[in-house]
C-alpha positions as CSV (number, residue, x, y, z in Angstrom):
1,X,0.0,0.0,0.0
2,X,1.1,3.5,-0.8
3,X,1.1,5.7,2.3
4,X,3.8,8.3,1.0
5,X,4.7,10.0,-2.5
6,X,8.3,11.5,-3.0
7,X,7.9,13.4,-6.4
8,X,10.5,14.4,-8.0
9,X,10.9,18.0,-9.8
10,X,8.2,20.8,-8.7
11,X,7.3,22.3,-12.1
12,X,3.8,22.2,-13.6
13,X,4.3,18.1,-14.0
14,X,5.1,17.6,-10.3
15,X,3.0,20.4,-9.2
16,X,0.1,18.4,-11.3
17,X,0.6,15.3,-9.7
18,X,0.3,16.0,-6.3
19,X,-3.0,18.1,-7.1
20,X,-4.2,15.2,-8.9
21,X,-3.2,13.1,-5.8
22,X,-5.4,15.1,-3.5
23,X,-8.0,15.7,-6.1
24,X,-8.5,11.6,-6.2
25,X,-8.8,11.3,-2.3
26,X,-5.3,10.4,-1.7
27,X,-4.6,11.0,2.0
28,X,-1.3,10.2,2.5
29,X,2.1,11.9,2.5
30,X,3.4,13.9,0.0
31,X,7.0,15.3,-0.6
32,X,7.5,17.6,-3.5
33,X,11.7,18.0,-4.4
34,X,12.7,21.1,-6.4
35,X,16.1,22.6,-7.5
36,X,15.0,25.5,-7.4
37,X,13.6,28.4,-4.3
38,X,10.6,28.4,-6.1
39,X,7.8,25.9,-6.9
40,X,5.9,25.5,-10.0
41,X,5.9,29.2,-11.9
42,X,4.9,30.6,-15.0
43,X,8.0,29.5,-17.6
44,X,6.7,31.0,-20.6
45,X,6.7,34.7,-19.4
46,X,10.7,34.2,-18.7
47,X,11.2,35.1,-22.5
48,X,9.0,37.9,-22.2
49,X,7.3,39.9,-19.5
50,X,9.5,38.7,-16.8
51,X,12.3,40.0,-18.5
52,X,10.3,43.3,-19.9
53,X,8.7,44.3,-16.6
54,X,11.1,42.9,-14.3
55,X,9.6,41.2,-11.7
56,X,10.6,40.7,-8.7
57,X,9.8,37.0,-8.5
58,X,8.0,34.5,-10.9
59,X,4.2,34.2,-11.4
60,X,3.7,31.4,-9.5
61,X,1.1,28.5,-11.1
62,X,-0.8,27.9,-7.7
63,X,-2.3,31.2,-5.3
64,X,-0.8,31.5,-1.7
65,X,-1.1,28.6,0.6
66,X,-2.2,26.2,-1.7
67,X,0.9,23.9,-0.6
68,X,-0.8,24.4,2.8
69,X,-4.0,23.5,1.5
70,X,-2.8,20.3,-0.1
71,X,-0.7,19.4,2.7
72,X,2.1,18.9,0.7
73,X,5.6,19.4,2.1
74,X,8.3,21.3,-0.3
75,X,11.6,20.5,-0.4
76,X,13.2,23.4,-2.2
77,X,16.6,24.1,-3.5
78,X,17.1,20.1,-3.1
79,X,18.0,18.9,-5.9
80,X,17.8,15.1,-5.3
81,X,21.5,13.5,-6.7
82,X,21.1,9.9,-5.6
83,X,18.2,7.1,-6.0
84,X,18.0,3.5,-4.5
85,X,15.0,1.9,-7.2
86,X,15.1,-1.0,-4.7
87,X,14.3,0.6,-1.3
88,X,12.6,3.4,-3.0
89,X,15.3,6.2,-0.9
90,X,16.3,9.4,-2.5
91,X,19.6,11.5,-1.4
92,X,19.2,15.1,-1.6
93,X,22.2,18.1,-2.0
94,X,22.6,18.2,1.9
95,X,23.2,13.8,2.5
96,X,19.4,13.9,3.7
97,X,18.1,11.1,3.1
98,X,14.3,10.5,2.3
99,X,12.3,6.9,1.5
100,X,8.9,6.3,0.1
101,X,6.3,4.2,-1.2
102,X,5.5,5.6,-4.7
103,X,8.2,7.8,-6.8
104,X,7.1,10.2,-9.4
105,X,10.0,11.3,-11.6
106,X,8.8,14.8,-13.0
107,X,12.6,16.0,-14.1
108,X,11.1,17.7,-17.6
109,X,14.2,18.2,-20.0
110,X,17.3,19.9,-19.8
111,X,19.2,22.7,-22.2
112,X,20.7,21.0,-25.3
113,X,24.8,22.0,-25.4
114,X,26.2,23.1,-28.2
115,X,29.0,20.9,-27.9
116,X,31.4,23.9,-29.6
117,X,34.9,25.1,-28.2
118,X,33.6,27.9,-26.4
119,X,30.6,27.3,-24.7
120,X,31.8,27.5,-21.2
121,X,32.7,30.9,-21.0
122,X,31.3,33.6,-19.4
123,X,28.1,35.0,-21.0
124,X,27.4,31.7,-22.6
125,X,23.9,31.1,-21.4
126,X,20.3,29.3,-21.6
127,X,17.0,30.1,-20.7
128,X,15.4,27.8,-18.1
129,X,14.9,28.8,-14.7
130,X,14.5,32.3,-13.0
131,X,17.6,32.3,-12.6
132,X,18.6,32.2,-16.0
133,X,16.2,35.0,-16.6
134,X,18.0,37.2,-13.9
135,X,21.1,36.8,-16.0
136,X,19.9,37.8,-19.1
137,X,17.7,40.7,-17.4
138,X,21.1,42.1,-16.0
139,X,22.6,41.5,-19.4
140,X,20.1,43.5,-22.1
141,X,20.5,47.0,-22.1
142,X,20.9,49.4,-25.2
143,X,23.7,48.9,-27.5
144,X,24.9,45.2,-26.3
145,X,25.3,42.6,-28.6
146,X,23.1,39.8,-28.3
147,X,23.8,36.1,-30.3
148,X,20.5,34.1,-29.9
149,X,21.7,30.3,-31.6
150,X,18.5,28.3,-32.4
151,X,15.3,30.5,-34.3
152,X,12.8,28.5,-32.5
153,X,9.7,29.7,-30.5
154,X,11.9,30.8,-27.3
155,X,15.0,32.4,-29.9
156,X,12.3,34.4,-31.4
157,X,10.4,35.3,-28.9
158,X,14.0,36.7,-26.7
159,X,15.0,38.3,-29.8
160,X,11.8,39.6,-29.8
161,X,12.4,41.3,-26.1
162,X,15.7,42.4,-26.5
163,X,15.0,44.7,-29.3
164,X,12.1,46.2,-27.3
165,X,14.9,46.7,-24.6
166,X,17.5,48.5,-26.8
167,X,20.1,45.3,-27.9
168,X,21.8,44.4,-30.9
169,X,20.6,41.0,-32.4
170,X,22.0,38.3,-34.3
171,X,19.4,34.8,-35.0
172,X,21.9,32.5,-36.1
173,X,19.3,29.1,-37.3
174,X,20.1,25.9,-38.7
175,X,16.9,25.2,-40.9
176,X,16.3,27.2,-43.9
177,X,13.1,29.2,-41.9
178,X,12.4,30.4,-38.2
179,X,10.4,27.8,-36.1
180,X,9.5,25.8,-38.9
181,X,9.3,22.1,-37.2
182,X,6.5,23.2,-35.2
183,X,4.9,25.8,-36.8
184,X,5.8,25.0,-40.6
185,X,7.5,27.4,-43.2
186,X,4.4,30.0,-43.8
187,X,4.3,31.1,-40.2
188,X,8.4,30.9,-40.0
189,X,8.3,33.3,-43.1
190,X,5.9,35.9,-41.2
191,X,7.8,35.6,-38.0
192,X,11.0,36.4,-39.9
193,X,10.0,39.0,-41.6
194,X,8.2,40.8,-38.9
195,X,11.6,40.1,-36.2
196,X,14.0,42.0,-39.2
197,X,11.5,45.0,-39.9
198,X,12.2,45.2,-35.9
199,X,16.0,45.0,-36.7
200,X,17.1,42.0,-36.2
201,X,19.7,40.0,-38.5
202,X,18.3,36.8,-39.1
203,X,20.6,34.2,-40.6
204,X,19.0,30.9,-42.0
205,X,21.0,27.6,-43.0
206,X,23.8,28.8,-40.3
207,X,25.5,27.1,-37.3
208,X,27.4,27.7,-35.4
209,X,31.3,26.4,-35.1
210,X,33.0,28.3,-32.1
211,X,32.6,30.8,-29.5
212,X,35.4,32.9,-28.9
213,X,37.1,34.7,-25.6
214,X,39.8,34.3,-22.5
215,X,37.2,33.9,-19.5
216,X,34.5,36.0,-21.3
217,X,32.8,36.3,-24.8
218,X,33.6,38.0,-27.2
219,X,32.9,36.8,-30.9
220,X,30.7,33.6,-32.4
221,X,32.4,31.8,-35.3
222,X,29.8,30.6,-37.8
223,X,30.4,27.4,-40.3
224,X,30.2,29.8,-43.1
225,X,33.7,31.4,-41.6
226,X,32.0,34.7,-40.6
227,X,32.9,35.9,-37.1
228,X,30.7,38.3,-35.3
229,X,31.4,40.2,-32.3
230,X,29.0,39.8,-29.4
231,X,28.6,40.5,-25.8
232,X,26.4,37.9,-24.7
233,X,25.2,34.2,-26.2
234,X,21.8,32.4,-25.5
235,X,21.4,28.8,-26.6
236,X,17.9,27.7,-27.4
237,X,18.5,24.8,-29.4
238,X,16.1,22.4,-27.4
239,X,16.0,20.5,-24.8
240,X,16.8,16.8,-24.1
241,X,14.9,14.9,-20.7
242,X,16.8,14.7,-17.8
243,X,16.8,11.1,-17.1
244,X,20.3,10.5,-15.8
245,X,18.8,10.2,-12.0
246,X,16.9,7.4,-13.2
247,X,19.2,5.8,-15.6
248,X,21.8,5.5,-12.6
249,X,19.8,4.3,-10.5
250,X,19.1,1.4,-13.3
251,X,15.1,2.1,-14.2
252,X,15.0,1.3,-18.5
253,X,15.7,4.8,-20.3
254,X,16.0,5.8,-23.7
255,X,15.4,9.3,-24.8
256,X,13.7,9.6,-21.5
257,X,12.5,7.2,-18.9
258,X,10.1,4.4,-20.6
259,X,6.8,4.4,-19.2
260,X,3.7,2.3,-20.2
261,X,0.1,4.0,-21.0
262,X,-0.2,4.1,-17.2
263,X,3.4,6.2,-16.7
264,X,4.4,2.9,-14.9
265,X,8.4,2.4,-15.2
266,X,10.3,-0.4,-15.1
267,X,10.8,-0.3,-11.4
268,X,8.0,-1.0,-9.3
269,X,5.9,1.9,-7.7
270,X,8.1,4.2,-9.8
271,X,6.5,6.9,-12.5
272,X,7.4,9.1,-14.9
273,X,5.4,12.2,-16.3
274,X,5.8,15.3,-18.5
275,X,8.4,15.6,-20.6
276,X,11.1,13.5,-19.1
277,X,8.6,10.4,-19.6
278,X,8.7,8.2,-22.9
279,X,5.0,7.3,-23.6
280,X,3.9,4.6,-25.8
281,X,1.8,5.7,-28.6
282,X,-0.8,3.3,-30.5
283,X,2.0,2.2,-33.0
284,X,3.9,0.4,-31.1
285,X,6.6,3.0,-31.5
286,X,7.5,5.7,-28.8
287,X,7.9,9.5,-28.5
288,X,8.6,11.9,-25.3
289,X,8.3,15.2,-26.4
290,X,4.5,15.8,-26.3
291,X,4.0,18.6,-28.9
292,X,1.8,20.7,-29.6
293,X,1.7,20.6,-33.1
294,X,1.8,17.7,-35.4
295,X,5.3,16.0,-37.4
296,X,5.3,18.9,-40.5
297,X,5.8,15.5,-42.5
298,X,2.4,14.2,-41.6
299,X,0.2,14.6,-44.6
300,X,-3.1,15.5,-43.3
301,X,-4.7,15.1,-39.6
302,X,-6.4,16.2,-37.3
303,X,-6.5,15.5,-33.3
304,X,-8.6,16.4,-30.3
305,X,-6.9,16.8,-26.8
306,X,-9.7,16.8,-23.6
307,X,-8.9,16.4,-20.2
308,X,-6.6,13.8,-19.0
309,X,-7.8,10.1,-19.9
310,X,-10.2,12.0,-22.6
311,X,-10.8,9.8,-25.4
312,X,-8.3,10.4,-28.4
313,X,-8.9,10.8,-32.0
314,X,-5.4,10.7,-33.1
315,X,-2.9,9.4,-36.0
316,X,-0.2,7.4,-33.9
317,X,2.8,10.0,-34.7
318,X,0.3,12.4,-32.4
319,X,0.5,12.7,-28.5
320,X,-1.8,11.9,-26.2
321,X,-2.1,15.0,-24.6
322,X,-2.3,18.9,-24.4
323,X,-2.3,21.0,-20.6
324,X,-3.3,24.2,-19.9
325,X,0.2,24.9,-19.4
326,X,0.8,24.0,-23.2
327,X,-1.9,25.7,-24.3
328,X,-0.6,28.8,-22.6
329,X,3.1,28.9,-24.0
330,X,0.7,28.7,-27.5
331,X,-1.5,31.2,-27.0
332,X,1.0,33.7,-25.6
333,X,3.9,33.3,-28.2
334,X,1.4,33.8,-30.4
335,X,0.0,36.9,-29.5
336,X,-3.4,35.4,-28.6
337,X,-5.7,35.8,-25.8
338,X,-4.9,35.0,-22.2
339,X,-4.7,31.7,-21.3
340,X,-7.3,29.1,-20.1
341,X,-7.0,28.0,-16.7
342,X,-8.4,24.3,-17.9
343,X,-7.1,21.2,-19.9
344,X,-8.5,22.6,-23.7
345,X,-9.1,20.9,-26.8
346,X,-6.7,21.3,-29.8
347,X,-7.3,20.7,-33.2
348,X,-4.0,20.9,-35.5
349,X,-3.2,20.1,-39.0
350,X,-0.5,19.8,-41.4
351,X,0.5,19.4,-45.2
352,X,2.8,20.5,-47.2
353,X,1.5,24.0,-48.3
354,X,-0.1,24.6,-45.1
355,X,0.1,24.5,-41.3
356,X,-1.7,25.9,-38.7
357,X,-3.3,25.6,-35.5
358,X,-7.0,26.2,-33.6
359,X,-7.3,26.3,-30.0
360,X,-11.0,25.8,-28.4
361,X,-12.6,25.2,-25.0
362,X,-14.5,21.8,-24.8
């Protein structure tokens, strides 16, 4: 019997799970574990108005006391470096040592390197956690020189916020169009356009080979042989799941921890969920990035997300589900109206002249 939950990661996934805990009658003990001083927050706005209006602290997901409310007990800036899959005991930072019946791992993903000479210098950065935010807050101010590598949704959307602020900058992008594997060439055409009428140099079909400086950067070297002077570099290149936690402690990985339909892992009274969690799909094939819209190389589709454990009308390359959370990061980035506080349906197509996306209330 489970009497006590140790979840892993406090984000939206984690945060999610122990509301869903309560919200099913489960009366037992929950222990949340974050890396970070602050639980389950608005991640979206770290691209834009966190970094525009300067906030003092990040909009939280949850309103006061509602850990209190839950009775669930945080465990912040712990991040948890050992697990025993056998005896179901986690190791945090400090040596504490914590066991439990049920383990939820809800790690999410972390930054893609570039894996260039370079990248370890000063002012080489990502965008991921407040704290990344308050480094690149401190770092945009008129005139600097800002080298964003990746042109998808979060590259456009900082480049986006740094030109409102005053800075220089460069889009260096891989693909031959701006956000294209998610939102498809027309839209990546639009959002180029619009981010160089602001003044920003967009460079398609470019990577990058080195980053140069002694203990700080100064210059990006691009495959083309260009080298461009630059005070500061963001990587937003992706994200890979954080697994290694549960890889070392020998539960089955591969590109993300291997779940069944039921986020079961290979370990007994051990979970997975959100984006570190490799879900089945009807296929027999797998995928752990849950999208929100579908492969650009699906011909024609569409799908309907409802609540969780909603009935799906999907082609198996689609995912089996879309959070309000999701839905959010959609409907700010593109300009729409303020995000619903429920689960919501999606309907989203795809073919080769056209892509696009409709978000609805059930």
């Amino acid at each position: 019997m489970i009497e006590t939950v140790a979840i892993i990661g406090s984000g939206l996934a984690g945060a999610a799970v122990a509301t869903g805990l309560r919200s099913l009658g489960f009366d037992g003990g929950i222990l949340l574990f974050g890396d970070e001083a602050h639980h389950a927050y608005d991640r979206p706005c770290l691209s834009k108005a966190a970094l525009i209006e300067g906030h003092a602290e990040p909009m939280p997901l949850h309103p006061d006391g509602w850990l209190e409310r839950n009775r669930i007990t945080l465990i912040d800036e712990a991040p948890v470096t050992a697990f025993d899959a056998a005896s179901r005991t986690l190791t945090i930072g400090t040596g504490q040592q914590f066991t439990a019946d049920g383990i939820v791992f809800a790690t999410g993903l972390r930054p893609r390197t570039l894996g260039v000479p370079g990248e370890e210098l000063a002012g080489v950065q990502y965008l991921r956690t407040w704290a990344d935010q308050l480094a690149m807050r401190d770092a945009l101010h008129p005139g600097m020189r800002l080298a964003i590598v990746g042109g998808g949704l979060v590259g456009c959307e900082i480049a986006t916020t740094a030109r409102q602020l005053g800075a220089e900058v460069t889009i260096y992008e891989a693909a031959d169009e701006l956000v294209a594997r998610v939102l498809g060439k027309v839209v990546g055409e639009r959002c180029r356009r619009n981010l160089r009428s602001m003044g920003v140099d967009v460079r398609l079909n470019t990577t990058i080979s080195a980053i140069e400086g002694d203990t700080a950067v100064r210059g990006v070297h691009s495959r083309d042989g260009m080298v461009d002077a630059v005070d500061r570099v963001l990587v937003s290149i992706g994200g890979v799941p954080a697994d290694d936690l549960a890889a070392a402690a020998g539960i089955e990985c591969h590109r993300g921890i291997i779940v069944d339909a039921q986020g079961r892992t290979s370990h007994e009274n051990v979970f997975a969920v959100g984006d570190v969690a490799n879900w089945p799909l009807r296929d027999g094939t797998r995928r752990s990035r849950r999208a929100m819209i579908l492969p650009i190389r699906a011909r024609r589709c569409s799908i309907r997300w409802g609540a969780p454990g909603a009935t799906r009308q999907a082609r198996p390359s689609m995912l089996r589900i879309l959070t309000a959370s999701m839905a959010a990061r959609c409907s700010l980035r593109m300009g729409g109206p303020s995000p619903p506080t429920k689960p919501i349906c999606v309907t989203a197509f795809s073919c080769p002249t056209r892509t696009g996306w409709q978000a609805f209330r059930p």
